[in-house]
C-alpha positions as CSV (number, residue, x, y, z in Angstrom):
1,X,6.4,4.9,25.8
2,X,6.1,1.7,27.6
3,X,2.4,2.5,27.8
4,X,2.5,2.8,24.3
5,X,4.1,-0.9,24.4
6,X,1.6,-2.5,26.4
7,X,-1.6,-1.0,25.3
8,X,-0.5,-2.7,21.8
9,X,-1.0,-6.3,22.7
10,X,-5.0,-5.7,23.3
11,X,-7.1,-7.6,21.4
12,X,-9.1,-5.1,19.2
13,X,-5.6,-3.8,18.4
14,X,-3.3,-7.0,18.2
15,X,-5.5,-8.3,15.3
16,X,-5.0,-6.2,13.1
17,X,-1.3,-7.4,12.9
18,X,-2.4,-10.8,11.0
19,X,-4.8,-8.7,9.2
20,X,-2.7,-6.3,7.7
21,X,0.0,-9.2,6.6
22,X,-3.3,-10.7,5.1
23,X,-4.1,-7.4,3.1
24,X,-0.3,-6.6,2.2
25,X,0.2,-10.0,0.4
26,X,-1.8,-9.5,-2.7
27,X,-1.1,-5.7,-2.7
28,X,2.9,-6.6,-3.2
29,X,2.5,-9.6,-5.5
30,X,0.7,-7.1,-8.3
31,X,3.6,-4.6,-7.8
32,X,7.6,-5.1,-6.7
33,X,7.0,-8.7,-6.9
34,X,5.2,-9.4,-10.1
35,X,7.5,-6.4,-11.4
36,X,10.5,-8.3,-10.7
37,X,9.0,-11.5,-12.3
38,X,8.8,-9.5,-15.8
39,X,12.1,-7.9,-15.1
40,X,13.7,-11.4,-14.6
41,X,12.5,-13.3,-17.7
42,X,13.4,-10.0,-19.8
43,X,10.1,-7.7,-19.8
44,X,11.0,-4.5,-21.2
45,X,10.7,-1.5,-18.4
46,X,7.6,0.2,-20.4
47,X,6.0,-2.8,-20.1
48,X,6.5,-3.2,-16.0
49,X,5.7,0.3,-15.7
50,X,2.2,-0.2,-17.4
51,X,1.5,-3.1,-15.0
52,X,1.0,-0.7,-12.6
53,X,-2.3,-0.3,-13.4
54,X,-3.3,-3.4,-12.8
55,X,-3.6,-2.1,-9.4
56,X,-6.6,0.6,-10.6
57,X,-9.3,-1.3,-8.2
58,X,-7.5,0.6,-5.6
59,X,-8.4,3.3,-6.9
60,X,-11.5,3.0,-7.7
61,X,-13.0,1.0,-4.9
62,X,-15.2,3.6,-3.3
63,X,-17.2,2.8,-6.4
64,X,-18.4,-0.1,-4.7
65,X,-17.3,0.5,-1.2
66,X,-21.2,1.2,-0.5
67,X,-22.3,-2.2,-1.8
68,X,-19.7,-3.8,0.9
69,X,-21.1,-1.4,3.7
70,X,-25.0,-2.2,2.9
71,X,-24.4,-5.9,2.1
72,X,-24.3,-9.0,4.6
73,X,-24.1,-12.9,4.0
74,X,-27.6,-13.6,5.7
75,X,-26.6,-15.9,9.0
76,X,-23.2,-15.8,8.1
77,X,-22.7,-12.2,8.7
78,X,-25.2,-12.5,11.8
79,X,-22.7,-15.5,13.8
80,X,-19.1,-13.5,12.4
81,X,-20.0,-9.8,11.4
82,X,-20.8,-8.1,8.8
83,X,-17.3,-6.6,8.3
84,X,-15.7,-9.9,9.4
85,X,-17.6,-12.4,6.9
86,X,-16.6,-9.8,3.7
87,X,-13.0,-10.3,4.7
88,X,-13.5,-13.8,4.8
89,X,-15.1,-14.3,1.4
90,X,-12.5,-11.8,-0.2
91,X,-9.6,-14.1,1.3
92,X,-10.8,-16.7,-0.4
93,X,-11.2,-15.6,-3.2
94,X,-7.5,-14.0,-3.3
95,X,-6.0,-17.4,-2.6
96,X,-7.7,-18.8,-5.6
97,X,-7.0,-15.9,-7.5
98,X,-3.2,-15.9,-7.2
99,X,-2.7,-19.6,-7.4
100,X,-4.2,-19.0,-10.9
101,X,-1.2,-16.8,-11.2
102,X,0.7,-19.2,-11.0
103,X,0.4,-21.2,-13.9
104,X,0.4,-18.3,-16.3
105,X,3.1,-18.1,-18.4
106,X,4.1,-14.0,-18.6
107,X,5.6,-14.5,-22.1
108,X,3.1,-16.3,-24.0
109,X,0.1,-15.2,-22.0
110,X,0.9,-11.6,-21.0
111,X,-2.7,-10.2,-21.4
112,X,-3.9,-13.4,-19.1
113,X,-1.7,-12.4,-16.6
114,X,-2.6,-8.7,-16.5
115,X,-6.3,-9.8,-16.3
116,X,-5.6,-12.0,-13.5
117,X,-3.5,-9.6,-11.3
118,X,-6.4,-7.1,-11.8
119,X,-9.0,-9.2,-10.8
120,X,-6.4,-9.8,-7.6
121,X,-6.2,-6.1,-7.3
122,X,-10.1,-6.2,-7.5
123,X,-10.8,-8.8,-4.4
124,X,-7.7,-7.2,-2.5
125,X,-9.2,-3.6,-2.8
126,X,-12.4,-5.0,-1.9
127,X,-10.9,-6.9,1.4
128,X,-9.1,-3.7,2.4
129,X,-12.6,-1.7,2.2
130,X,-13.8,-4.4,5.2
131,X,-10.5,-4.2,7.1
132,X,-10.9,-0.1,7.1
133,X,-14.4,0.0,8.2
134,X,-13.7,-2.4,10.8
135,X,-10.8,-0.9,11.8
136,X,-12.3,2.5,12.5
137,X,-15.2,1.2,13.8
138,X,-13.6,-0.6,16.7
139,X,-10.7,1.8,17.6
140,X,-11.5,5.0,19.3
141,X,-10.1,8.3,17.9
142,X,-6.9,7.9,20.1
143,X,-6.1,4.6,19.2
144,X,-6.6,5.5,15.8
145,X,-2.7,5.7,15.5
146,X,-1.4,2.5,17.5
147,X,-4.2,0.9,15.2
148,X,-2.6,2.3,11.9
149,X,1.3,1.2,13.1
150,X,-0.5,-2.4,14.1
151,X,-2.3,-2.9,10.9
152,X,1.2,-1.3,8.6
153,X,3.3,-3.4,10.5
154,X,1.8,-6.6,9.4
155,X,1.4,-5.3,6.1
156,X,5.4,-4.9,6.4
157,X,5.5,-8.3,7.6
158,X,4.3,-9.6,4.8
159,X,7.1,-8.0,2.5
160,X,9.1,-10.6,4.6
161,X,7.0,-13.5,3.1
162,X,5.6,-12.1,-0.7
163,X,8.8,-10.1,-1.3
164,X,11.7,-11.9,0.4
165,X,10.2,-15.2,0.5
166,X,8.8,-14.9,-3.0
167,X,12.3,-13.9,-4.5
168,X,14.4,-16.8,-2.6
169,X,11.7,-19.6,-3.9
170,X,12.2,-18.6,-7.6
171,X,15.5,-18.0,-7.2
172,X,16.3,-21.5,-6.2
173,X,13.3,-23.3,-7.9
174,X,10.5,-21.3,-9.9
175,X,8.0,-18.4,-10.0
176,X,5.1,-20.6,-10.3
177,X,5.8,-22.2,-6.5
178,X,6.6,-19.1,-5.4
179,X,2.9,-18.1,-5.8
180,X,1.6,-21.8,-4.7
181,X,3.4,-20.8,-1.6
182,X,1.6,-17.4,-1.4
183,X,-1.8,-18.9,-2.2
184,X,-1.5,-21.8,0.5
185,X,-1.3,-18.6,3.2
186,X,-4.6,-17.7,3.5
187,X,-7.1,-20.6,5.0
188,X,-4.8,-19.7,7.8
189,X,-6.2,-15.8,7.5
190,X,-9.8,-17.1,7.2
191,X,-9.0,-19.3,10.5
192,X,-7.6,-15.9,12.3
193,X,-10.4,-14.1,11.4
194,X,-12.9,-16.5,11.5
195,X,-12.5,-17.3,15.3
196,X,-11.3,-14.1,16.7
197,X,-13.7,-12.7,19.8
198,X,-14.3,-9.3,19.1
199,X,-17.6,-7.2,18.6
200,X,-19.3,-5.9,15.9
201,X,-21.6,-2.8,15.8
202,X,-24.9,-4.3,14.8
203,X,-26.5,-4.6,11.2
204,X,-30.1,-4.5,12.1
205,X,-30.7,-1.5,9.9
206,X,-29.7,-3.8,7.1
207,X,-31.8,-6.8,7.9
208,X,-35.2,-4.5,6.3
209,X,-34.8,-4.5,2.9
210,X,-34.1,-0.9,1.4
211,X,-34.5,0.2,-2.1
212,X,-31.5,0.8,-4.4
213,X,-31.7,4.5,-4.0
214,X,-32.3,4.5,-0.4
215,X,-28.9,2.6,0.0
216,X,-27.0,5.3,-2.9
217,X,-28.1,8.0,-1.3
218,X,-27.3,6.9,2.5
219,X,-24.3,5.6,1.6
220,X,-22.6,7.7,-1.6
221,X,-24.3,11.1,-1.8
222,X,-24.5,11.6,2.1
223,X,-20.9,10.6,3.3
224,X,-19.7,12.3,-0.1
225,X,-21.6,15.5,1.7
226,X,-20.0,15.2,4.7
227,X,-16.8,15.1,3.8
228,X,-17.0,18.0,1.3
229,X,-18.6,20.3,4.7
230,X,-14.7,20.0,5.9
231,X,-12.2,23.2,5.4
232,X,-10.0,22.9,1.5
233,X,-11.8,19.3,1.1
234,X,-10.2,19.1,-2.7
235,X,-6.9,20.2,-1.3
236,X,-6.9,17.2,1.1
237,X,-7.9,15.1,-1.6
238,X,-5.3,16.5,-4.4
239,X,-2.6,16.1,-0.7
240,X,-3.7,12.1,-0.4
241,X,-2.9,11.7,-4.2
242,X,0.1,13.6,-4.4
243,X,1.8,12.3,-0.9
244,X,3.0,8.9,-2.2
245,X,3.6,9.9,-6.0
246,X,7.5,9.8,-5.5
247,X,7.7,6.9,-3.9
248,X,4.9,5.3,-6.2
249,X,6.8,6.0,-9.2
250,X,10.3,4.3,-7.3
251,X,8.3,1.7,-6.4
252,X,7.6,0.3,-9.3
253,X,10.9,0.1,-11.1
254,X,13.2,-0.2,-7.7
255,X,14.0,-4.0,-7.8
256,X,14.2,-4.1,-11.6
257,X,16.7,-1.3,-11.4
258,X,18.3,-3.8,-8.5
259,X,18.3,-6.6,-10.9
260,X,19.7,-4.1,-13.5
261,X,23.1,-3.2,-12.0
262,X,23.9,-6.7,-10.6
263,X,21.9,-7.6,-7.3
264,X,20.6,-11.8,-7.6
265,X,16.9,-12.2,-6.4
266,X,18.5,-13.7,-3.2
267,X,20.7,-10.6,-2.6
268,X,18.0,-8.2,-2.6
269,X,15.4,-10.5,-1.1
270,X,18.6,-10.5,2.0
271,X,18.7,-6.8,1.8
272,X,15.8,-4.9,0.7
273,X,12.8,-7.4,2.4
274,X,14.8,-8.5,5.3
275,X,17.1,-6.2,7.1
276,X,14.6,-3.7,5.0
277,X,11.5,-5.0,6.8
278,X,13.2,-3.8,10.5
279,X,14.1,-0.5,9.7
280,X,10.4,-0.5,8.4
281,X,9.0,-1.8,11.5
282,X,11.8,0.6,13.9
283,X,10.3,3.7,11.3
284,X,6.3,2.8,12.4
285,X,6.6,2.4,15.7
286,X,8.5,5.4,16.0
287,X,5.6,7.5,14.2
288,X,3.5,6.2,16.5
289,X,4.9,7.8,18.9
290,X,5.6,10.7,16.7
291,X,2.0,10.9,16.0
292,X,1.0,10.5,19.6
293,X,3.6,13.6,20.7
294,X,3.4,16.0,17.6
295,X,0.0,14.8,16.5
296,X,-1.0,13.9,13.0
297,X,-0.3,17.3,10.7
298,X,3.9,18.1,12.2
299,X,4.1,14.2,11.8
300,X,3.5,14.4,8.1
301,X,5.8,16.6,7.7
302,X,8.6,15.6,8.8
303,X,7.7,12.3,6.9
304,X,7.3,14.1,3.6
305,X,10.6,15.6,4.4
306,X,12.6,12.3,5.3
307,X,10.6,10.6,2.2
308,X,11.8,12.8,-0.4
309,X,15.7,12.4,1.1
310,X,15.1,8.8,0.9
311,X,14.7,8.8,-2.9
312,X,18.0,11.1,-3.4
313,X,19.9,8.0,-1.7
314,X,19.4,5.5,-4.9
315,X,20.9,7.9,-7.1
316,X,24.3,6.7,-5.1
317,X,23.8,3.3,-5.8
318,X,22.6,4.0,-9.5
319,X,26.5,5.4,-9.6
320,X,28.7,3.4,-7.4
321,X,27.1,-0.2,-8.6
322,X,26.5,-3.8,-6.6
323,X,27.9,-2.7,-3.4
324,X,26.0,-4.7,-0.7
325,X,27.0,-2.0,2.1
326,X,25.4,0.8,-0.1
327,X,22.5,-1.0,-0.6
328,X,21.9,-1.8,3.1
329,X,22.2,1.8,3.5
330,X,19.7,3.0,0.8
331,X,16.9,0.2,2.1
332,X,17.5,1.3,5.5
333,X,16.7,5.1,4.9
334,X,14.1,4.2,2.5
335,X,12.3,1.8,5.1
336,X,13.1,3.6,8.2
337,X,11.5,7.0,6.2
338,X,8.4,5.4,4.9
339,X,7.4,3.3,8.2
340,X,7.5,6.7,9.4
341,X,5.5,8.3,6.2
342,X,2.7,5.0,6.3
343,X,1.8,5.3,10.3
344,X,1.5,9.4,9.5
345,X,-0.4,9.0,6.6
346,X,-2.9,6.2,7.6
347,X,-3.8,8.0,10.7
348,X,-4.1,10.9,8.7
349,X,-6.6,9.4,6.8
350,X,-8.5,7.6,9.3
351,X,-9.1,11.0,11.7
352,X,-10.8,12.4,8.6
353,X,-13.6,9.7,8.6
354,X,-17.1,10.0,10.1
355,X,-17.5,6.9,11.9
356,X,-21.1,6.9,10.8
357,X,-19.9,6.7,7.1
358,X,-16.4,4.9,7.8
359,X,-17.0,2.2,4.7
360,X,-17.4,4.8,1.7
361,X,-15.2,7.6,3.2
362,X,-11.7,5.9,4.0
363,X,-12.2,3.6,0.8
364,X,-12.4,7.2,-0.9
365,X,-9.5,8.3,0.7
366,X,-7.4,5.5,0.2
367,X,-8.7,5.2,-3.3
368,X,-6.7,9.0,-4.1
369,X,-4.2,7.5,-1.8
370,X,-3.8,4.4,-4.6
371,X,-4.0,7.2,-7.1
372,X,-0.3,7.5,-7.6
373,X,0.2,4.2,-7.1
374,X,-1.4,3.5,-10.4
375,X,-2.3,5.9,-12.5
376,X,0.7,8.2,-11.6
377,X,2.8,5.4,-11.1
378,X,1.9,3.9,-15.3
379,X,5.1,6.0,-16.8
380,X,7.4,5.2,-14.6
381,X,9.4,2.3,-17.1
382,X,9.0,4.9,-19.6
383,X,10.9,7.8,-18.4
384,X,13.6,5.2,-17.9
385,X,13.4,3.3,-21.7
386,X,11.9,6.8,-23.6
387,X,13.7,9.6,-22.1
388,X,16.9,11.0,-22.9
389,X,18.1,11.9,-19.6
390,X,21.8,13.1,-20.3
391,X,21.0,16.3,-21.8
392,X,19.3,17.0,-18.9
393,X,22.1,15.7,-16.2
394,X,24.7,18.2,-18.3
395,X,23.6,20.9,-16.7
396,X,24.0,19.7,-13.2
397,X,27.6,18.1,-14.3
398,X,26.5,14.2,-14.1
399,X,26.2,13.2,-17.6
400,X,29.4,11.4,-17.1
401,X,28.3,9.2,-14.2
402,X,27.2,5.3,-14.4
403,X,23.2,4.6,-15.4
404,X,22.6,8.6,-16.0
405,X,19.1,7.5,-17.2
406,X,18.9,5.3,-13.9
407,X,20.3,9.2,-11.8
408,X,17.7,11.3,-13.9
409,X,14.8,8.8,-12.8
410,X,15.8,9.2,-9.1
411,X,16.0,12.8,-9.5
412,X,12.4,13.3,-10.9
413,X,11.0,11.2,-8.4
414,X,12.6,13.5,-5.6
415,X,11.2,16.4,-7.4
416,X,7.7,14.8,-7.5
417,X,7.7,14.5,-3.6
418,X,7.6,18.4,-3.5
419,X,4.0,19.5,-4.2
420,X,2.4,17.4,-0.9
421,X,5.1,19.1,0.7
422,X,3.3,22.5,0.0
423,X,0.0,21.1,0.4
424,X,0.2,20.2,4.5
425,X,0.1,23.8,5.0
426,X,-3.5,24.3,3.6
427,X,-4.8,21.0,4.8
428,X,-4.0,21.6,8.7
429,X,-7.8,22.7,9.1
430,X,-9.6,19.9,8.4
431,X,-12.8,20.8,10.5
432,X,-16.5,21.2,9.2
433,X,-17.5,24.3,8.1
């Protein structure tokens, strides 16, 4: 374990830490946090829920995942990399991007907003499809996943900073320098990644200029046949869409429904980003070593498993109310399962790519991956506003508790955990043919 420790402060692996806060930001900010904006100047749930798919770029950014991989920025790319200078233009951009956020007014400008957190979702997918590549490229098959819980855990970080921090700046001033605050981050993330010392495979194949087709075909159709050469390949694919849905559809609607029963901004910024954030970071490094022990497939699930009984545990607080102790209970078993569920999953994905196609394949996998996250995600406000839950909670005896629509939600989004559960036994065998 301490080897475990120790080998995580290298250099190839210790950087992903900044990078993953770096990604995480603009990933949060177009779901809980812009979610809770809308729920806190009175938004209607159907409305948050359709935000979701702002985030669609995610799923969708193998589309252009092979532009990314063919693609350099002339002598820029040649003195920083060719992964390293996308990331660097993509952080710009998202700085720009969300402090254009911030002087949108949701109310009167709704459809300016949506366009904006979509074009964010746009340059943030785009970023992550640099970060992956690199990622792979540089970490060898067993660091693969000390490299995922380094990379997660600075994506928890920033939950710390776009979640917490977000929610205790509009709480005791405004939304609008809430996302100044976010936006003035990332010439710090260009610096980082700007001036860190680590090598690059080469781009020489890309300095000869190659015909549209020659790059489609090189870079979509043969990776594409690659993967489809592995054992059940459209099982693993419907298992990557299917492992987060449950916790996609909580997701969206989890600090509204905070807001709902009582919780202030500052309470569950306290609570759900703080002390939530260490039970997240405790849950990744323990499926590192999970991961490391068991190996990848017996450490998905048992994830799958603890992130289903994670979601049963809001339907307590939908009953019993603002109780702070409660809540600290629900975060922690929520964060403490899906640090567990992220490192599995992420490594999961990552010991399915062919290094020699690592661009296009993990952005395809982590575009089903986002899958659920938007497009599965979209209904979640209205199960809560349309449906008429009670009916349904009569025949279990709850009909009679607090926020039945509020139980009936939690309960579905258990339910919807179940199928990936099934899945992991078909997609254990994920060899070539």
């Amino acid at each position: 374990m301490f080897q475990d420790f120790k080998k995580c402060f290298e250099k190839n692996l210790l950087i992903f830490l900044p990078v993953g806060f770096f990604s995480g930001l603009p990933l949060l900010l177009t779901s809980a946090t812009l979610g809770t904006w809308l729920a806190d100047i009175g938004i209607n749930k159907t409305t948050i829920g359709i935000f979701a798919l702002v985030g669609i770029p995610y799923a969708l950014k193998f589309l252009w995942a092979p532009i990314l991989d063919a693609s350099i920025f002339g002598s820029f790319s040649a003195k920083v990399g060719r992964r390293r200078s996308w990331i660097i233009v993509m952080e710009v951009l998202i700085g720009v991007n969300i402090l254009l956020m911030a002087y949108v007014d949701p109310i009167q400008s709704t459809l300016n907003l949506a366009i904006l957190a979509f074009t964010l979702s746009f340059f943030s997918a785009s970023h992550d499809v640099a970060i992956d590549a690199w990622r792979i490229e540089i970490h060898k098959k067993s660091e693969l996943g000390l490299g995922a819980a380094m990379y997660v855990t600075g994506y928890r970080i920033s939950l710390l900073v776009a979640g917490a921090g977000a929610l205790v700046i509009a709480d005791l001033y405004s939304w609008k320098l809430a996302f100044i605050s976010l936006a003035s981050l990332f010439p710090l993330g260009i610096l980082i990644v700007g001036f860190c010392n680590i090598k690059e495979n080469t781009f020489n194949e890309y300095k000869e200029r190659k015909s549209y087709k020659s790059i489609f075909t090189t870079r979509v159709i043969d990776p594409f046949l690659d993967f489809m050469r592995k054992n059940n390949w459209v099982l693993i694919l419907v298992f990557i869409a299917l492992f987060k849905w449950g916790d996609a559809l909580l997701g969206v609607l989890s600090q509204p429904f905070m807001l709902e029963i009582g919780f202030t901004k500052s309470e569950i910024a306290a609570v759900s980003k703080v002390y939530g954030l260490i039970a997240t970071l405790v849950g990744l490094f323990i499926g590192g070593i999970i991961i490391s022990r068991l190996g990848i497939i017996k450490s998905l699930l048992i994830a799958g498993i603890l992130q289903l009984l994670s979601n049963l545990v809001f339907i307590s607080l939908a009953i019993n109310g603002s109780s702070i102790p409660l809540l600290m209970s629900t975060i922690t078993i929520e964060n403490l399962s899906g640090g567990i569920g992220t490192a599995a999953f992420i490594a999961y994905l990552s010991s399915l790519c062919n290094i020699r196609f690592s661009a296009f394949q993990y952005a395809l996998l982590s575009s089903f991956m986002a899958f659920s996250r938007t497009w599965l995600a979209a209904p979640a406000g209205w199960l809560i506003d349309t449906v008429s839950w009670i009916k349904y909670l009569k025949l279990i005896g709850l009909d009679k508790v607090n926020n039945p629509e509020w139980v009936g939600f939690f309960i579905i989004t258990t339910l919807f955990a179940i199928p990936s559960l099934i899945l992991i036994y078909y997609i254990k065998d994920n060899k070539k043919k």
